[in-house]
C-alpha positions in Angstrom: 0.0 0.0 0.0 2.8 2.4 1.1 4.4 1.8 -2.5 1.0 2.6 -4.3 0.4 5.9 -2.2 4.6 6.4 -3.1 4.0 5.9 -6.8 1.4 8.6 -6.8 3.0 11.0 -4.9 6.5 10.9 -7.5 3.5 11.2 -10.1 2.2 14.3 -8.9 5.7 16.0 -8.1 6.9 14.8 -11.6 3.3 16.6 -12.7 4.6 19.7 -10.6 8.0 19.9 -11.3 8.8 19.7 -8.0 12.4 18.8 -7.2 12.5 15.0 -5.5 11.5 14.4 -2.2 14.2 14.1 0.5 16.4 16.8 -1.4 12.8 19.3 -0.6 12.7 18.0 2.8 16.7 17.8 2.9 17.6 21.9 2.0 14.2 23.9 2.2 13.9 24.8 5.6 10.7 26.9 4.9 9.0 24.2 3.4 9.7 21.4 5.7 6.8 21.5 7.7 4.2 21.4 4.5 6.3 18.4 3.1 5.8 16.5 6.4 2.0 17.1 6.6 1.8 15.9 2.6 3.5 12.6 4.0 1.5 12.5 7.1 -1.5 12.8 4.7 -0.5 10.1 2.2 0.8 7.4 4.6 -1.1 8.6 7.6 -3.8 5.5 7.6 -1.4 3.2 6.7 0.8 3.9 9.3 -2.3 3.9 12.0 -3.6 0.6 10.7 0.0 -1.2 10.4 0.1 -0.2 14.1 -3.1 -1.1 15.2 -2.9 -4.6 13.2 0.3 -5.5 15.1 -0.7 -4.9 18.1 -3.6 -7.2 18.0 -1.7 -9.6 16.6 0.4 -9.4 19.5 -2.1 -9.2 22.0 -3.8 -12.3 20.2 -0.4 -14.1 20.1 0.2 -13.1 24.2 -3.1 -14.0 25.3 -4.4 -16.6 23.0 -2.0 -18.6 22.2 0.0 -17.8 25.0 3.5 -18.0 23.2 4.9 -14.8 24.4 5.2 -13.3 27.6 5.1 -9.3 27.2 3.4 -6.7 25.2 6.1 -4.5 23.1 4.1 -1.6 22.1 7.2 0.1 20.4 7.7 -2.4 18.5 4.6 -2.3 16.4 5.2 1.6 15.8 9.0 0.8 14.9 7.7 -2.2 12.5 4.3 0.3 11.0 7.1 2.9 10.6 9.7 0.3 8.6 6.4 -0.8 6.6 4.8 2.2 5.9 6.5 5.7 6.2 10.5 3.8 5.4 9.6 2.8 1.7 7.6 6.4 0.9 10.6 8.2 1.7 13.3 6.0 0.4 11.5 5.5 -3.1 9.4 8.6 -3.7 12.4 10.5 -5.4 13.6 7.9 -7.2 10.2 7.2 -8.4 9.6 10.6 -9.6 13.1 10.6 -11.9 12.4 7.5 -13.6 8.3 9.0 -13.8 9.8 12.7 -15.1 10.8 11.7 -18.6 7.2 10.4 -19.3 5.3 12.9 -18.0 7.1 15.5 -20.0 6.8 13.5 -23.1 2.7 13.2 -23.1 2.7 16.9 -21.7 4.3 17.8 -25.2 2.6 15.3 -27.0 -0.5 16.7 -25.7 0.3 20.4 -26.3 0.6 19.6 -30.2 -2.2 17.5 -30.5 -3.8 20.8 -29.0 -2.2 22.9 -31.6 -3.4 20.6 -34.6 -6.7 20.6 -33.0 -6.9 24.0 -33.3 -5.6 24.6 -36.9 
């Protein structure tokens, strides 16, 4: 899910123009705080439900089954954290480079089908 929400996030920079990612988040100071709500937004819900699904599964594992003997809430926000924000920060940049040379061909292709249109 994380990779899906990634993929159309590099879409719509590469859309934008924007420069990638973690270079934005890197050197703009000013914008760092919009950049972190615009992740918040897209991996938000992952990240909440990755947590609340591990600790069920650990509070199933601890008192159904019996097999382990304490409750690590940590860990299911480390492991939603590895499985849902991790992979949208790692591969939305590179995502939007390898998306950027496609978008900008169908914007151009569009723009003189436009023209022609118009003649």
């Amino acid at each position: 899910m994380s990779l899906i929400f990634t993929i159309r996030a590099a879409i719509r920079d590469a859309k934008a123009g924007t420069t990638p990612y973690l270079w934005r988040f890197a050197y703009s100071k000013v914008q760092r705080k919009s950049i972190a709500k615009e992740t918040w937004k897209d991996v938000g819900k992952i990240f909440i439900i990755g947590t609340v699904l591990d600790i069920v599964y650990q509070l199933i594992v601890i008192y159904g089954i019996k097999t382990q003997a304490a409750f690590y809430p940590l860990e299911s926000v480390i492991i939603a954290f590895a499985l849902a924000i991790l992979p949208y920060i790692i591969l939305r940049g590179p995502v939007n480079r390898i998306v950027r040379p496609f978008i900008k061909k169908k914007e151009v292709a569009e723009s003189d089908e436009h023209i022609q249109n118009q003649n």
